[in-house]
Every structure is written in C-alpha cells, then in structure tokens.
C-alpha positions, -999 to +999 in steps of 0.1 A: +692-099-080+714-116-101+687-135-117+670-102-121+703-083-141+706-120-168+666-117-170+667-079-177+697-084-203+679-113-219+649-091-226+666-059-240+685-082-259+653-101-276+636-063-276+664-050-300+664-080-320+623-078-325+628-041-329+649-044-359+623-064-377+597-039-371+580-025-404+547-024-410+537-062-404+502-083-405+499-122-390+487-152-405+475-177-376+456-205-371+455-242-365+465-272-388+445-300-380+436-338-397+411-336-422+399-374-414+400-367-376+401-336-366+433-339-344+457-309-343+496-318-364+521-306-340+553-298-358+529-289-391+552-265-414+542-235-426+562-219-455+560-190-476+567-198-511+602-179-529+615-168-495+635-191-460+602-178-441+589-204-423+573-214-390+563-247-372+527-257-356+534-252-317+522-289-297+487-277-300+487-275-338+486-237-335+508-213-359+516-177-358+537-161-392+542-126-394+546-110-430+551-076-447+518-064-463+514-080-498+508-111-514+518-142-510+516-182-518+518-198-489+524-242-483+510-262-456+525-294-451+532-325-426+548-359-437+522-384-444+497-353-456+492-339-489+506-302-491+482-276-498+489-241-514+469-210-502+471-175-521+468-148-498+468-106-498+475-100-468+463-064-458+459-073-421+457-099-392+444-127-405+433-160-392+440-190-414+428-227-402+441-252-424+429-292-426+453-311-443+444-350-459+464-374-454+481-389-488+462-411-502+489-432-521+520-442-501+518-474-522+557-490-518+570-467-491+570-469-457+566-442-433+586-440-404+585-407-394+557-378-390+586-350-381+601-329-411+624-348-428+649-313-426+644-309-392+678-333-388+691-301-402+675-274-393+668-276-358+686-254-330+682-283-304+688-318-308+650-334-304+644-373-310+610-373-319+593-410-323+556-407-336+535-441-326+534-449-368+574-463-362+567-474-325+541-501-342+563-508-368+590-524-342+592-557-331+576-557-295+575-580-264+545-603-268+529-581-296+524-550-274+542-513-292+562-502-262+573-467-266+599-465-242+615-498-251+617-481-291+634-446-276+663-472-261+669-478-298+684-447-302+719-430-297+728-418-258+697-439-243+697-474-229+689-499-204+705-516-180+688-549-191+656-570-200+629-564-174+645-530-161+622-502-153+628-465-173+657-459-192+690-441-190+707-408-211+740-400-215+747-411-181+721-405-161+697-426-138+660-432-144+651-410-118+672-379-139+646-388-166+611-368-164+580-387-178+554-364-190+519-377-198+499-352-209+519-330-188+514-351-156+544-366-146+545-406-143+567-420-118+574-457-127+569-459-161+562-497-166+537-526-159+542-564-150+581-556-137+593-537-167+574-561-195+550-531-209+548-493-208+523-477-192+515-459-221+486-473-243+501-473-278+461-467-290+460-438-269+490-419-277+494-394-304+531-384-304+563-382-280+595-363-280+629-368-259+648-343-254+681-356-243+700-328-219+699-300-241+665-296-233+650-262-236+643-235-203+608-242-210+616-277-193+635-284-161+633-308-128+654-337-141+693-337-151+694-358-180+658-356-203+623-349-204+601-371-227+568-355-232+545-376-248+506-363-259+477-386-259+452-383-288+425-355-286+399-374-297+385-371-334+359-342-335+343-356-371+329-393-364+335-418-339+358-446-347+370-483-325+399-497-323+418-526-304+442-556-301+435-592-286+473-602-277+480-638-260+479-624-222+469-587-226+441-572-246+431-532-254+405-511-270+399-475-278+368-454-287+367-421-299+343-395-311+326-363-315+307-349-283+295-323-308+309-325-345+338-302-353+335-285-317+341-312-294+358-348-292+366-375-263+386-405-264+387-438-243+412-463-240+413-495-222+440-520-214+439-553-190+460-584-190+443-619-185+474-635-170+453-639-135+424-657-152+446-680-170+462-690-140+429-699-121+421-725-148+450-745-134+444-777-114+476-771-099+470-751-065+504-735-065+496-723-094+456-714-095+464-689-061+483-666-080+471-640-095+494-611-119+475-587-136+478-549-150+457-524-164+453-488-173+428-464-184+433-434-203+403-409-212+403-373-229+376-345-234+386-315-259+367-286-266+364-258-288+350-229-265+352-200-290+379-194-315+403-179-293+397-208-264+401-248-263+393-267-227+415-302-226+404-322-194+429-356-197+433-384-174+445-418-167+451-443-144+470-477-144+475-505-114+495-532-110+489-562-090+508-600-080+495-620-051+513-653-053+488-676-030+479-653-005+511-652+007+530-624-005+512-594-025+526-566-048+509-531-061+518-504-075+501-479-099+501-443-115+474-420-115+472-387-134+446-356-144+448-329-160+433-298-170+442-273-197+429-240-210+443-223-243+435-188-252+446-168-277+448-129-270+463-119-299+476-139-333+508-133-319+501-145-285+493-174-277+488-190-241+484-222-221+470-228-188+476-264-170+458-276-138+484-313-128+477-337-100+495-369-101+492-399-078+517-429-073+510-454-048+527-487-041+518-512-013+538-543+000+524-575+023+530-605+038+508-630+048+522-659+053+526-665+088+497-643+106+521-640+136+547-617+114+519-609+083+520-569+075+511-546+048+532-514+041+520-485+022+537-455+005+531-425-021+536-391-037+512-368-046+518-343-070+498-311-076+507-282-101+499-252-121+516-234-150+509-207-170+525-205-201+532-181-234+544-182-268+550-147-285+559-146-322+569-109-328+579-121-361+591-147-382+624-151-369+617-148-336+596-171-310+598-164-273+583-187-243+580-175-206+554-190-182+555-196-140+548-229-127+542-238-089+543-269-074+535-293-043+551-325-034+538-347-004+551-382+000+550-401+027+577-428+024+561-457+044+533-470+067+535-505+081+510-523+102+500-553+110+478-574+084+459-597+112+453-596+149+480-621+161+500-602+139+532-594+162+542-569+135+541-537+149+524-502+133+549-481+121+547-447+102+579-435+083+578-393+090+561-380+056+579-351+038+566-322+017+584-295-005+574-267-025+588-258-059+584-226-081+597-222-114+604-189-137+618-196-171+622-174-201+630-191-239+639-172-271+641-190-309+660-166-334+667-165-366+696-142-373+698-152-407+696-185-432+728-200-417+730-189-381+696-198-357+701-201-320+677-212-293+688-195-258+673-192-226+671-191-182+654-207-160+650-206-120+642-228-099+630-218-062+627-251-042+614-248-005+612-279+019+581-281+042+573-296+077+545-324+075+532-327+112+561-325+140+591-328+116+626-335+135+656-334+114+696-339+124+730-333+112+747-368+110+784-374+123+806-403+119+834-419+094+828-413+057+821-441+044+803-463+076+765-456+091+766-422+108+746-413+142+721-379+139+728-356+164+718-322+173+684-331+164+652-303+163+618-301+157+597-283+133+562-275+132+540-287+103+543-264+072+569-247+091+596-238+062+629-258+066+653-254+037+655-233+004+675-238-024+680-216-055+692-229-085+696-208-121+696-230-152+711-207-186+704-232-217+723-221-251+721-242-282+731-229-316+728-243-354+753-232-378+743-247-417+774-253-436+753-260-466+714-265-479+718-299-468+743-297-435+747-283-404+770-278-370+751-281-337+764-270-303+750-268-268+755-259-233+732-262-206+730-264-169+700-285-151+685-289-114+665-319-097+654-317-071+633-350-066+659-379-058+652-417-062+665-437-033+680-472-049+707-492-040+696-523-065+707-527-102+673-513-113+647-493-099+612-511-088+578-497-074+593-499-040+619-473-042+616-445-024+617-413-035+626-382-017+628-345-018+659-320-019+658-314+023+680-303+052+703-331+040+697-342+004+711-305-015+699-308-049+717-324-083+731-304-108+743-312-140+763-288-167+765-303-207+782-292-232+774-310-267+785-309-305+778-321-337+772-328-375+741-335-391+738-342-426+708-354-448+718-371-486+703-381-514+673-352-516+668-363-477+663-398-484+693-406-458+700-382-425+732-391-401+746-373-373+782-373-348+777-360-315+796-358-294+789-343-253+809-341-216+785-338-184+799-329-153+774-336-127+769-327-086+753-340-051+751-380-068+737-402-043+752-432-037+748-456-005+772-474+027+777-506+021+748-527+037+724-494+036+688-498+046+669-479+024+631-493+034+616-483+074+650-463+083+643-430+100+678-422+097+683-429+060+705-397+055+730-414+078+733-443+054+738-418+023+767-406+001+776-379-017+799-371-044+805-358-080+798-377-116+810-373-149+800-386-183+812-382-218+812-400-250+797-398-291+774-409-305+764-416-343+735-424-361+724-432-397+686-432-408+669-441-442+633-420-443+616-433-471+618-465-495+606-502-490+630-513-470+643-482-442+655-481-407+683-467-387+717-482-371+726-466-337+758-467-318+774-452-288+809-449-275+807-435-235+817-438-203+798-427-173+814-426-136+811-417-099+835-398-073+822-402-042+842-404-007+841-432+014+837-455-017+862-472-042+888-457-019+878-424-029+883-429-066+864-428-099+843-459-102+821-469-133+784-460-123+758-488-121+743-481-154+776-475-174+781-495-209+811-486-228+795-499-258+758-496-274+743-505-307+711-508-317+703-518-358+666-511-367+651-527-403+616-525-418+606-538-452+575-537-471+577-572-485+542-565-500+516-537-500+499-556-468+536-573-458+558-555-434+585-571-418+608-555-389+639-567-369+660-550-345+691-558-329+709-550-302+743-553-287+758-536-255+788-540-230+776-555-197+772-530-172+793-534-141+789-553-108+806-553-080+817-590-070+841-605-046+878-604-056+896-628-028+887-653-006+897-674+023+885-707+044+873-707+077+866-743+093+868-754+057+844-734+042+850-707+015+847-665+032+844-643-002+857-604+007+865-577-014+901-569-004+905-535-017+868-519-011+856-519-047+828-509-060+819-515-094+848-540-100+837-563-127+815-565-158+787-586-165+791-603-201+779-584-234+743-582-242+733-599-279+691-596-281+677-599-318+638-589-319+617-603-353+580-593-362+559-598-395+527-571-401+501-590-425+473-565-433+439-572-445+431-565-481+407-533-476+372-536-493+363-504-510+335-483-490+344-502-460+360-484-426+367-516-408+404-529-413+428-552-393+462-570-392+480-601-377+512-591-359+535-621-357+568-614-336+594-632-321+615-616-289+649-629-286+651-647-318+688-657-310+673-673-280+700-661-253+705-661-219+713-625-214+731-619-181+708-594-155+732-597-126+758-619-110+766-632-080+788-657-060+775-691-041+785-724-025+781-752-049+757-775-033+774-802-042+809-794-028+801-768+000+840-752-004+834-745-036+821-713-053+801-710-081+791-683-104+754-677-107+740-658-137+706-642-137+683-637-167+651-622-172+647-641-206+666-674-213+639-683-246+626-675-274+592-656-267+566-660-295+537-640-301+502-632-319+485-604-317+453-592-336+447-556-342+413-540-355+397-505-364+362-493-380 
C-alpha cells in the first residue's frame, strides 16, 4: 500500500508537470545511425537550433523531440561524426531517420571519447561512460584492450590487486557490482585467473558504469551496474577484423543478412597457451594444458519501421589441467532475445527474453583412491518489458516489469574413478524468484535546474528445490553455531519473501554555461550474495540467494559535486564527494568452511558497513597529447559482532589512497603512444600480532581477535604501449597496426597478500612471505587487422 500511495504521487506529480507543457505539439522521431555501418549512435544529440531544446538517442539509437508547430533548423550530432543540419515545418508527427558520417579529418587529434563533451555538465546522474575507441588506446596486459581493467582507472573504482577478479565502487565488493552483457548478466567477469575480460574488445560497441546513483531503471546490486552493448552488426557490407597476440588470438566478421534491413556479427577469441606447452620436451611441462575462449554472435533486424528483433549471445570457457592431476573450469554463458516496437513517436518500447548460464567444475586425480570431480552453477532466466515516454522535450519517463528465476545448485561431488573412496555428495540446490516494478522520470524544469527522480520495488521470493530443510542456528556470536528446530519444505513450496522499496533522486543545478552542482540520494537492494572468505573472488565461490537466513543487503548514498568543463570544453574536472551506509554485510567465523558445508549459515556473520570519501578527476578531450589523472581519498569499513571485538574494522578491499594518471600522444599521424600509472595504499590483512615458543618452536596468535590489522605495502604499477599504424593506400579497405606494450614497466614486485612462516633454515624463526602475481616486466606484440 505504501508503495502504491509514493507510486500514485509520483504519477500526478509527472501528470501536472506534462500537463503544463501541453499546447498544441507535433514529434520529430527516428533513429541516428552510422553512415559507414549502419550501427545505431547511442547518446546521439539532437538539438534545435536558437533554443536549450534538446534530446539524446536512447541505447538503441532511437530519439523522440516534441515541438510547437512551426519551423525549425534542427542539428544532429555525435563526437567523431560530422554534424548535420535539417530544415524542417513541422505541421505534424514526423518521423526523421538520420545517418551521420564519421569525420573525415581528425588529422592531429585524438579521440578519446564518443559521449558529449557537455555531458560532464549537463547530466542529472553521474555516468562514466568508456567507448572501446579509449579502451584500445590503453596500455593492456599482453596486448589484449581489457575493458574492465580501463574502468579501474577511474575515480571510486579499484582492485584489490594484479590478477583479482571484478572490481570494486566506493566500497563495495565485486559481487555488489552487476555485469550486463547485452542485458545478460555475467557472473565472473574474467578469463585465465583475472588476466583478460571476458569481453571481446572486437565485439563490443560501448559501456557505461553507473557508480551507486544509478537510475530506478536498474537495481539488484548495491554499489553499480556496468551495461555494456555488443555491436549490432553492420547492415551495409561485410567487413573482418582480428589480432594475432603472443598467446591469444581473435577475429570478427560482420555483415549484412539483407542490406539496410538486417546485420549479424561474429567474434571469436582462443588462447594458444595449451599448444605451446605440448611442444615442450619437458613432461611436467607438455601435460598441462591452460586455455580460454569465448564466442560472441549477434543477429539484428529490421521487421517494419516500428519493430527491430535483436537475438544476441555468447559463450566463454575456461580451462587448466596441470598433468592430469588437478583440473580447473569455469565459464559464462548468455542469450538473449529483444523486440523493439514503437506504438507511437512518443512511445517507445523494449522487450527482453535473458537466460544466463555459469558453471564451474573442480577435480582431482591424482591418487584414484581420493580422485573426485565437483560441479556447481546458476542458471538465470528473465523477462522485462520496458518503456520510454517523451511527453515532451523536458520530460522523459521509464517504467517497465521484469521477472526473474534463479536456480543454483551450489555443489555436486562424486567420485572420478572406481577405487575412488571419495564419496557422492550433493550440496541441497536453492532457487528464488524475483520481480521488479520501477518507475523513472527525467525533467527539465528549466535551463539551470534538471532532476532525474524515481522508485523501484523489489519483490524477492525464495523457493523449495526438491525436499528443502532449513534451521534457525543457535550458539556464541562469533564461533560455529549448531541448526536446530529444523523443517522441511516441499519443492517450489514458497519459503521466505522480502520487500524492498528503492526511491533514487539526483539533481543538477548549473551555476553557469560551463558549470554545474550535482547531488544524489539513493537507496539499493541485492539480493544475490557471493560467499568469499579469500582476498579475491575466484570461479569457485559460491553464490547464494537472500533465504530464510541470508535477509537481503541494502545500501543508502548520498553524493555531491562540482563539475566544470574549461577552455571551450577542451578540459572537464569534477569533486565528489559521497557517504554510504550499508546493511546485512556478510562476513565469515574464523576458520569457516565455505565449500560442501550444509550448514554454511552457521559459519556466517552479519553486521553493518560504511563507506565515505571524494573523489577528483581532471580530463583533457581533445589535442595530441590528452588523458586524465584520477585520485581518491576513502575509507571503507565493517561492524559486525563477534569480530574485531565488536568494532569497526577496515573491510578487505579498503585503500585509503588511489591514483590512477592516464597519457596518450599522437607522436605522428600513425604514432600513438599511451602510459598509465597507478598508485594505491595496500589493502589490509589480517596477520599475527604476538607470539610464543612451545618445545622451541615459534606459536603465532592474534592476541586481541583482529581482523584486518595490518596493511600490505603501497601498490606502484606503470603500464607503456606504442600504436604504429599502417600508411592507408587510397581505395583500399584493408588496414592494420603493431601494438607494442610493456606491463609493469617499473618492473615491481607488487605485494598480493602476506603471510607468516618458519624460515627453513632456522625453524624458530619467522619469516615474512610476500605474494605477487607479477614480479617482471611483461612485454608484448600484438598485430591487429581490418578489410
């Protein structure tokens, strides 16, 4: 009911606000597409010329801009594009399609942005967009663009080191962090142990993060939501393109099914690692075998001029067997099926079809008597339906349903061989249902005040799989507690239901034509928990649903800033600063089993969280030499009883200090060199802080239950790469480049963890022992084509 009364006032609130716009209007609408390719420019602007009217190209490339009667000049435009000008009497609804060609002379500038150079300004929420144009201009890890490693370059997002899977905002873990492909959610974003994304760089078209003030069209983490959109295809000729690296390679095709109606692209990625190893003469070495790759593919097509059909898909494995002996998999897999349809040019709708597949398998083999395999996944399966009305040109409303269905099932074990003395066991699978309403207004009020507000609610129901027990656990806080009063349900027999409503408010006030003050507050629900207990996730954590004992997270931000563009937009900067207080954090007993443990809720904690901190950031747009410098000032911590002695503690991922400094120069037309550094406190670790001898020998204990006590030292990592471009021949599509780049040019050993241990050369001694993930400097070649 209450949901109903905000709902209700939200409504007659955007009703009298439409209302009072209401004279005699007619829309231009359409789509802004590629000239070259065909592909749709999300973010296009739209502008009528002497007036502040404008409007954007929604993700689809589709615009909706509702004028007075009359005539009018009216400018299409997108960074990289030439702008085109289009006289129009508008008399009635009319439908405007719009191909733009890119510029044809960006001759001694560099792009590193496809996003409005204003939109630092103008914008109501806070977006960091990264188009794959600057993701390929970074210095990457043995030549491969990573997009999630170049998002970590920016301010409130981070990593808790080399080789650690997903990424963290403004204190959050990488489970708070949804991963949209295509609108398929990804859960373990990374291949080879954190070394590449899963994301083809040749297959994606754009991403955006939006970090905690995310719109109610979004929901199901706490912290972001990075949607990133693969390439349509290009509907006007086929094209090929690739990259032969030194232990990955990758290649794309794309084309017209039917020209100008219909497109697909095809994209391909495998590393060779496995048949370089079987070269060796060494045994130990030819019986391994570590290899990943993926495969994305996309169909698009134009069924009428009011309907488009996307059918998208991928699907990416993982796999190490070292000798037979021990063997690793993991891998994502995804579809997707959307239908857009446009009832009227005001409204404009999208219908989504998900299923998402992760699986992950473990085994043993090296002794048959104890050799085992053990299995686990989560299937995903979901439909939305959503809108976008645009009653006029200072207003745009979203509202759409989605429905969802979870079913995971944690672990099966059995026995790899028959001597095997291993035996089967089969963790009890869980399933939950989750429905979502959400409601999103853009307005205008006038040329210095625009606000984006909105709800959303969450409905979240936890399901029986087969004979479900569950139990309430008893026992000191802080130790392993026994279940008791334990019952049974049947399968799909409802369990638990939890309600959650999520109001989001940000508002932009411009203190000038080039300036602005943003603010936010927002409250966010998850309701899909990652069960870790290690420094950084891997394809063997489990993940588990909100249920009789796991009550959802919640999170409530509030955020401010100033954002300021100079020199006729040539430079933008930004302060921010946010506080996030955050609920039900899960944190684990000392010695927890989180793998095969039936009573795992036992083992678990509960407690409260709080972040805070600013952030700044400088960018140069344009030029020969651009870039951007990063740094954030935070703390992010943990209140949990039975831990730390009840008391804050510095959460696992928390780094006081982060700076990231971003350069790219065009030495020549065909010469582009990049660099990026980075610095950042060392997160914390929790490490012994007394000892004592027993029969001589050293006992290490932490004498006042600490968690969290020490710090790791700083992280220093500087990242080099040089772009050399083939001269292109005049009538000629094929081109290509050499990508030279050097990873940890300062060649350090940054520290991954620490731990304590004997020195094995005077057993009552201790010894420090630092871990690294990289402790060289890693060259590489790669070779990139297209015709």
């Amino acid at each position: 009911m209450k949901f109903i009364k905000l709902l209700f006032m939200a409504l007659l609130f955007t009703a009298m606000q439409t209302t009072a716009y209401a004279q005699k209007k007619v829309t231009i609408s359409g789509y802004l597409k590629d000239a070259v390719s065909g592909e749709s420019l999300a973010g296009a602007l739209v502008t009528v010329q002497g007036t502040a009217i404008k409007a954007s190209a929604n993700s689809y490339g589709f615009y909706s801009l509702s004028l007075n009667s009359g005539s009018y000049k009216v400018n299409y435009s997108y960074v990289g594009y030439q702008r085109e000008e289009h006289s129009l009497v508008l008399r009635r609804d009319t439908a405007v399609n719009v191909n733009l060609n890119p510029a044809s002379n960006m001759m001694n500038e560099v792009v590193v942005s496809t996003v409005s150079k204003k939109d630092n300004v103008n914008k109501p929420v806070n977006i960091a967009p990264l188009s794959m144009v600057e993701v390929k201009q970074l210095p990457a890890f043995l030549g491969e663009a990573d997009l999630i490693r170049s998002f970590q370059l920016l301010p409130g997002v981070s990593t808790v080191g080399d080789g650690a899977s997903g990424f963290n905002v403004r204190g959050g873990g990488v489970d708070q962090n949804l991963v949209l492909l295509d609108e398929a959610p990804l859960y373990f974003t990374s291949h080879l142990f954190n070394l590449f994304s899963v994301a083809n760089p040749d297959a994606v078209k754009d991403a955006a993060l939006y970090k905690t003030e995310m719109p109610a069209r979004f929901g199901g983490r706490l912290s972001s939501v990075l949607d990133t959109r693969m390439k349509d295809g290009n509907n006007k000729e086929w094209n090929f393109a690739g990259g032969l690296g030194l232990i990955a390679s990758r290649f794309t095709a794309e084309g017209p099914i039917k020209k100008d109606k219909s497109s697909m692209i095809i994209s391909a990625r495998r590393s060779y690692t496995d048949i370089l190893t079987k070269q060796s003469s060494d045994p130990d070495i030819k019986d391994n075998s570590i290899y990943f790759y993926d495969l994305s593919a996309k169909l698009n097509f134009t069924l009428s001029d009011k309907d488009r059909l996307f059918i998208s898909g991928y699907f990416g494995k993982d796999h190490i067997d070292a000798a037979k002996m021990f063997l690793l998999q993991w891998g994502n897999g995804t579809g997707t099926i959307r239908w857009n349809h446009i009832f009227n040019p005001r409204l404009f709708s999208n219908t989504s079809v998900i299923y998402s597949d992760y699986k992950y398998r473990l085994g043993a083999y090296q002794d048959p008597a104890t050799s085992f395999t053990w299995d686990a996944s989560i299937v995903d399966y979901s439909l939305k339906n959503a809108y976008s009305w645009y009653p006029d040109a200072r207003n745009t409303i979203y509202f759409g349903i989605e429905a969802g269905l979870h079913d995971f099932m944690p672990g099966t074990a059995k026995p790899a061989s028959e001597s095997s003395i291993f035996n089967y066991t089969e963790m009890p699978g869980q399933r939950a249902a989750d429905y979502n309403l959400y409601w999103d207004h853009e307005i205008t009020l006038s040329d210095v005040f625009s606000a984006e507000y909105g709800l959303r609610y969450s409905a979240f129901q936890s399901l029986a799989k087969g004979e479900t027990k569950i139990s309430d656990y008893e026992g000191v806080t802080g130790e392993r507690k026994e279940p008791v009063n334990t019952r049974t349900f049947s399968d799909w027999q409802s369990i638990k239901w939890y309600h959650n409503l999520q109001p989001r408010l940000s508002f932009k006030v411009k203190t000038g034509e080039n300036a602005s003050i943003k603010a936010s507050l927002s409250r966010t629900a998850q309701n899909l928990h990652l069960v870790s207990n290690t420094i950084s996730s891997s394809p063997l954590d489990i993940w588990t649903p909100s249920s009789y004992n796991v009550k959802p997270e919640t999170a409530d931000q509030v955020s401010a800033g100033y954002f300021r563009n100079f020199s006729n937009n040539k430079y933008e900067a930004s302060a921010e600063v946010y506080y996030r207080k955050l609920y039900n954090q899960m944190d684990f007993i000392n010695g927890a089993e989180t793998l095969l443990n039936e009573d795992l809720p036992g083992d678990m904690l509960f407690g409260d969280g709080r972040a805070y901190g600013s952030e700044f950031y400088i960018k140069k747009n344009s030029g020969r030499l651009n870039g951007w410098v990063s740094y954030t000032l935070s703390r992010t911590e943990r209140k949990i009883d039975g831990i730390n002695n009840n008391e804050y503690y510095p959460a696992k991922y928390d780094k006081t200090h982060s700076l990231a400094v971003v350069a790219v120069y065009e030495l020549k037309p065909r010469i582009i060199l990049s660099g990026t550094y980075n610095f950042a406190s060392g997160i914390p670790a929790t490490l012994p802080d007394g000892r004592f001898e027993f029969d001589s020998f050293p006992v290490q204990y932490n004498s006042g239950n600490f968690r969290n006590n020490y710090r790791i030292p700083s992280y220093h990592r500087l990242d080099l790469s040089a772009t050399f471009k083939k001269k292109p021949v005049p009538g000629r599509k094929y081109t290509s480049e050499w990508v030279v780049s050097m990873f940890n040019a300062l060649n350090r050993r940054n520290a991954f963890s620490l731990y304590l241990r004997q020195n094995e050369d005077s057993m009552s001694e201790l010894e420090t022992i630092r871990f690294s993930m990289f402790g060289s400097i890693i060259p590489s070649v790669t070779w990139n084509f297209k015709f």
